[in-house]
TORROBA-915494 format. One record per residue: residue number from 1; x, y, z of N, C-alpha, C in turn. Coordinates in steps of 0.05 Angstrom, whole numbers, plus 5000, padded with zeros to 4 digits. Layout:
<sites>
+-----+------+------+------+-------+-------+-------+------+------+------+
!   k ! n_px ! n_py ! n_pz ! ca_px ! ca_py ! ca_pz ! c_px ! c_py ! c_pz !
+-----+------+------+------+-------+-------+-------+------+------+------+
! NUM !    X !    Y !    Z !     X !     Y !     Z !    X !    Y !    Z !
...
+-----+------+------+------+-------+-------+-------+------+------+------+
</sites>
This chain:
<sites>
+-----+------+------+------+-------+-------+-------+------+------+------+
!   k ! n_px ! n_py ! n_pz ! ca_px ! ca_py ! ca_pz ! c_px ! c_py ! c_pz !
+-----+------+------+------+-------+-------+-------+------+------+------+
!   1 ! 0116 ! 2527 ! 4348 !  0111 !  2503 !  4362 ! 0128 ! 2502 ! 4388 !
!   2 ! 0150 ! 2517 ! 4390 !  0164 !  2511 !  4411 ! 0166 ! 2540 ! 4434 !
!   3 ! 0148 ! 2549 ! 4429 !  0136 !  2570 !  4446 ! 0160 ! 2604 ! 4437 !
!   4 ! 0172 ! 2602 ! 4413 !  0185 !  2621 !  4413 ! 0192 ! 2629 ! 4383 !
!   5 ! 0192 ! 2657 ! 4383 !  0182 !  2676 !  4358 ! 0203 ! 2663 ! 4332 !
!   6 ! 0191 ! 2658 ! 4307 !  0204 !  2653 !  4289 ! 0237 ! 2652 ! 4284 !
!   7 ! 0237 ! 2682 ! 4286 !  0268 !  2699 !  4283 ! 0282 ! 2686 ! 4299 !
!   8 ! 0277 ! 2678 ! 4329 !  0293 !  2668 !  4351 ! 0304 ! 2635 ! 4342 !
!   9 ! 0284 ! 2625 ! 4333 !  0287 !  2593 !  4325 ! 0307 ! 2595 ! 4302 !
!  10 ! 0299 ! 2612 ! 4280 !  0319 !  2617 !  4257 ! 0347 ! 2625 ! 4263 !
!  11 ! 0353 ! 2636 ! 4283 !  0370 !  2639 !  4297 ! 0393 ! 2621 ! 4318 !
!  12 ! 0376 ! 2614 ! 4331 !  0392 !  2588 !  4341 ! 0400 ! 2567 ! 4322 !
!  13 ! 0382 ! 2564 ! 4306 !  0385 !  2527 !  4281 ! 0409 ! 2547 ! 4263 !
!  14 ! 0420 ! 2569 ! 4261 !  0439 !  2576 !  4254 ! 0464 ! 2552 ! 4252 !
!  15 ! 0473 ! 2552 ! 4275 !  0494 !  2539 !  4286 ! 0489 ! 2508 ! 4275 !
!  16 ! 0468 ! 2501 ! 4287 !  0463 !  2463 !  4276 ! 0471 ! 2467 ! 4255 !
!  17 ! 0449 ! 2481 ! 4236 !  0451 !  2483 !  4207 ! 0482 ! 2485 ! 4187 !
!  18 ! 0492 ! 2506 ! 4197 !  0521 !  2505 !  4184 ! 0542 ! 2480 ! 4196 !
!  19 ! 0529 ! 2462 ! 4215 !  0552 !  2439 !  4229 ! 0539 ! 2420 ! 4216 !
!  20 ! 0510 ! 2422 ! 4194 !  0499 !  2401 !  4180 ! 0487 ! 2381 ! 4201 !
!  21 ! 0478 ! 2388 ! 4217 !  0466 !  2369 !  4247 ! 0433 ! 2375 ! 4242 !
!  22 ! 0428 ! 2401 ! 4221 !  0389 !  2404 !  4217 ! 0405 ! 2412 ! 4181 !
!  23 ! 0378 ! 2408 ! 4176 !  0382 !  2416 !  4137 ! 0350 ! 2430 ! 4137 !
!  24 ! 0352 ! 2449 ! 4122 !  0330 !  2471 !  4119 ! 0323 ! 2459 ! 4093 !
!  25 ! 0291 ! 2447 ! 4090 !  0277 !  2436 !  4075 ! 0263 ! 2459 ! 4048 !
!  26 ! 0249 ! 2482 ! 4085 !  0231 !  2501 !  4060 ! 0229 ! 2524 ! 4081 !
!  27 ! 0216 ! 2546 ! 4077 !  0225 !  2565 !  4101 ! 0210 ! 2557 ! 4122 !
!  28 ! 0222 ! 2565 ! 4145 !  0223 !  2560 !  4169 ! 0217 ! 2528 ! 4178 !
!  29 ! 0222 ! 2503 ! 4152 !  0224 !  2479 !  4160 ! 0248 ! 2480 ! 4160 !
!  30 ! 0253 ! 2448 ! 4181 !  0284 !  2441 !  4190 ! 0279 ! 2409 ! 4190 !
!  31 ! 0298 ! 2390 ! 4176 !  0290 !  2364 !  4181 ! 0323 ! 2359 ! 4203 !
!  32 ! 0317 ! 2345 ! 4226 !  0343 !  2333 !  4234 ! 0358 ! 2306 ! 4219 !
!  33 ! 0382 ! 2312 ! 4220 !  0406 !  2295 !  4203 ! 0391 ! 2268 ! 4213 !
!  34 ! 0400 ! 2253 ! 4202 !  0383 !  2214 !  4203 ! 0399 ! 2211 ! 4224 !
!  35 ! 0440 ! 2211 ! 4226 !  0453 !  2203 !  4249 ! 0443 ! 2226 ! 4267 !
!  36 ! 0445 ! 2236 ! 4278 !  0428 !  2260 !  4298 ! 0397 ! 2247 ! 4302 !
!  37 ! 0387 ! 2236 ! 4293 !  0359 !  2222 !  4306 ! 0367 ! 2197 ! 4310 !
!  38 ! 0385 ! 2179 ! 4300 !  0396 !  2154 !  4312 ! 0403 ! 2158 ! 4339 !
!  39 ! 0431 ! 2180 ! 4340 !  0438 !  2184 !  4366 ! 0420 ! 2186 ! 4390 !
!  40 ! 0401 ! 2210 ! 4372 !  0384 !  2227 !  4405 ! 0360 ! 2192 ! 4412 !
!  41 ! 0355 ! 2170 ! 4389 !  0345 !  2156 !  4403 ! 0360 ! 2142 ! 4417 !
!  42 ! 0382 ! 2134 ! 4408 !  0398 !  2116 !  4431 ! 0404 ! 2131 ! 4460 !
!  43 ! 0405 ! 2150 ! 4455 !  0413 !  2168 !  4475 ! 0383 ! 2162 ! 4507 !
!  44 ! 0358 ! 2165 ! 4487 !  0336 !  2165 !  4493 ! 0331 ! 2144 ! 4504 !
!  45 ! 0349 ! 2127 ! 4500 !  0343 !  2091 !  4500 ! 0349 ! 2093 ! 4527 !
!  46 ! 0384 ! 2101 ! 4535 !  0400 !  2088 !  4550 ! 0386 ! 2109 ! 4583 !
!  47 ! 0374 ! 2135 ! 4570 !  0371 !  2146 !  4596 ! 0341 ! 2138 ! 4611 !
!  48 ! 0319 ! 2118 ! 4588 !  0298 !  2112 !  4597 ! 0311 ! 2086 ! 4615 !
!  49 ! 0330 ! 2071 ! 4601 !  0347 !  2047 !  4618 ! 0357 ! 2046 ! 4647 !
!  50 ! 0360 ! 2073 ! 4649 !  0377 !  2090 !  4668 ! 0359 ! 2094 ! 4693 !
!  51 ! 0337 ! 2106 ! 4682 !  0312 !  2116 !  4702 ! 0301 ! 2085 ! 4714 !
!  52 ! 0298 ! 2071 ! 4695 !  0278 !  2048 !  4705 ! 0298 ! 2032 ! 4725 !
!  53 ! 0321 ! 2035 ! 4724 !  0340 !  2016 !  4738 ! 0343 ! 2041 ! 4769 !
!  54 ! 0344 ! 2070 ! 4766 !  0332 !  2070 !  4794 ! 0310 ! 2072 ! 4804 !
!  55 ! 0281 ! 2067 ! 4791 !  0262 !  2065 !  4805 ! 0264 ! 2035 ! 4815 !
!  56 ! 0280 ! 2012 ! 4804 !  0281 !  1994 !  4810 ! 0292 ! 1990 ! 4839 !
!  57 ! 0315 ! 1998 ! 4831 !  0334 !  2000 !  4864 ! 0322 ! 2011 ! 4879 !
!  58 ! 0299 ! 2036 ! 4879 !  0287 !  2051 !  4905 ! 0262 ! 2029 ! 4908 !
!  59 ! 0259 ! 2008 ! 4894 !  0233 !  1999 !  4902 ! 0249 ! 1971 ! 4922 !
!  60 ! 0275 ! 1965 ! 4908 !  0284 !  1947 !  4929 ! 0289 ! 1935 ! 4954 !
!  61 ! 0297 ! 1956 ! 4959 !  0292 !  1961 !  4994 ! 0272 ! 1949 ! 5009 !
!  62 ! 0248 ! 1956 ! 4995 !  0216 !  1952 !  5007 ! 0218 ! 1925 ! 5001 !
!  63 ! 0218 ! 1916 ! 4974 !  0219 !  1888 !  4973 ! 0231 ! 1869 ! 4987 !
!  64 ! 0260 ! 1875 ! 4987 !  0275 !  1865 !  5012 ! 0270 ! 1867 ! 5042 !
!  65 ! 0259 ! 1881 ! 5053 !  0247 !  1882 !  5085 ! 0218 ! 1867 ! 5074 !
!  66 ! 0200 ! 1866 ! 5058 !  0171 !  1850 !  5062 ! 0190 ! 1817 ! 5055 !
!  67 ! 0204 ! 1814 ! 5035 !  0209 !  1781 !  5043 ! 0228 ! 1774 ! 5078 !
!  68 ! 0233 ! 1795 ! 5080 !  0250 !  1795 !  5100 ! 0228 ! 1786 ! 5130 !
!  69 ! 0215 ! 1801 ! 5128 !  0196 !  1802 !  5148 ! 0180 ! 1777 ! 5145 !
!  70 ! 0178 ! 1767 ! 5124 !  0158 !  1741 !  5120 ! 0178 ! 1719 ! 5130 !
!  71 ! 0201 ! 1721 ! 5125 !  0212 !  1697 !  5133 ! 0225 ! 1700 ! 5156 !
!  72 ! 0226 ! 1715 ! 5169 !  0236 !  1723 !  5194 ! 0215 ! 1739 ! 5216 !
!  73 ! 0213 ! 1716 ! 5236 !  0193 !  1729 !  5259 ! 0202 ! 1753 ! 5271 !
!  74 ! 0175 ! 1772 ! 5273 !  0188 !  1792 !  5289 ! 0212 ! 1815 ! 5275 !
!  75 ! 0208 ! 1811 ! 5249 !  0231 !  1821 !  5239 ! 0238 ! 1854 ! 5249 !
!  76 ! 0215 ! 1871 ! 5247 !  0216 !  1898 !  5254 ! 0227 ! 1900 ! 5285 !
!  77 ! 0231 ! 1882 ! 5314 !  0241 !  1879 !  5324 ! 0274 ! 1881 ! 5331 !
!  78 ! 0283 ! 1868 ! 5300 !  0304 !  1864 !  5306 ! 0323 ! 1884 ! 5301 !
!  79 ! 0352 ! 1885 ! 5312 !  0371 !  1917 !  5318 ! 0387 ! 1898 ! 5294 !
!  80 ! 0389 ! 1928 ! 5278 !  0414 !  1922 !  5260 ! 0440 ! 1945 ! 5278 !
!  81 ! 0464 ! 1919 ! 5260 !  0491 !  1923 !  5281 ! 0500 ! 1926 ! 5266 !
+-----+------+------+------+-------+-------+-------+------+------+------+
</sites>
């Protein structure tokens, strides 16, 4: 499933596996630890939090010059100092 030959995956989950972070169900299944899927969602939470707060700020700008311009004549005119 993850585009790489059995042996190689068995291989890497080595490490998890003996730090008890994956548990080997049946061969070549792996379930992740319950705290290890708590984490990676919180983790998941805070970086989707993360993203939306700068698409927010890059959309601000724009928002701030169109009310800007509505309430101020001529706004594109004017020299910032």
């Amino acid at each position: 499933m993850a585009g790489i030959e059995p042996a190689v995956a068995a291989a890497l989950l080595r490490t998890p596996a003996a730090g008890h972070l994956v548990e080997r169900h049946a061969p070549a299944r792996y379930h992740i630890h319950d705290l290890l899927r708590l984490h990676a969602a919180g983790r998941a939470a805070e970086e989707d939090q993360h993203h939306q707060a700068i698409e927010r700020s890059a959309r601000l700008p724009a928002e701030v010059q169109g009310q800007a311009a509505a309430e101020v004549p001529h706004w594109s005119n004017l020299a910032v100092r």
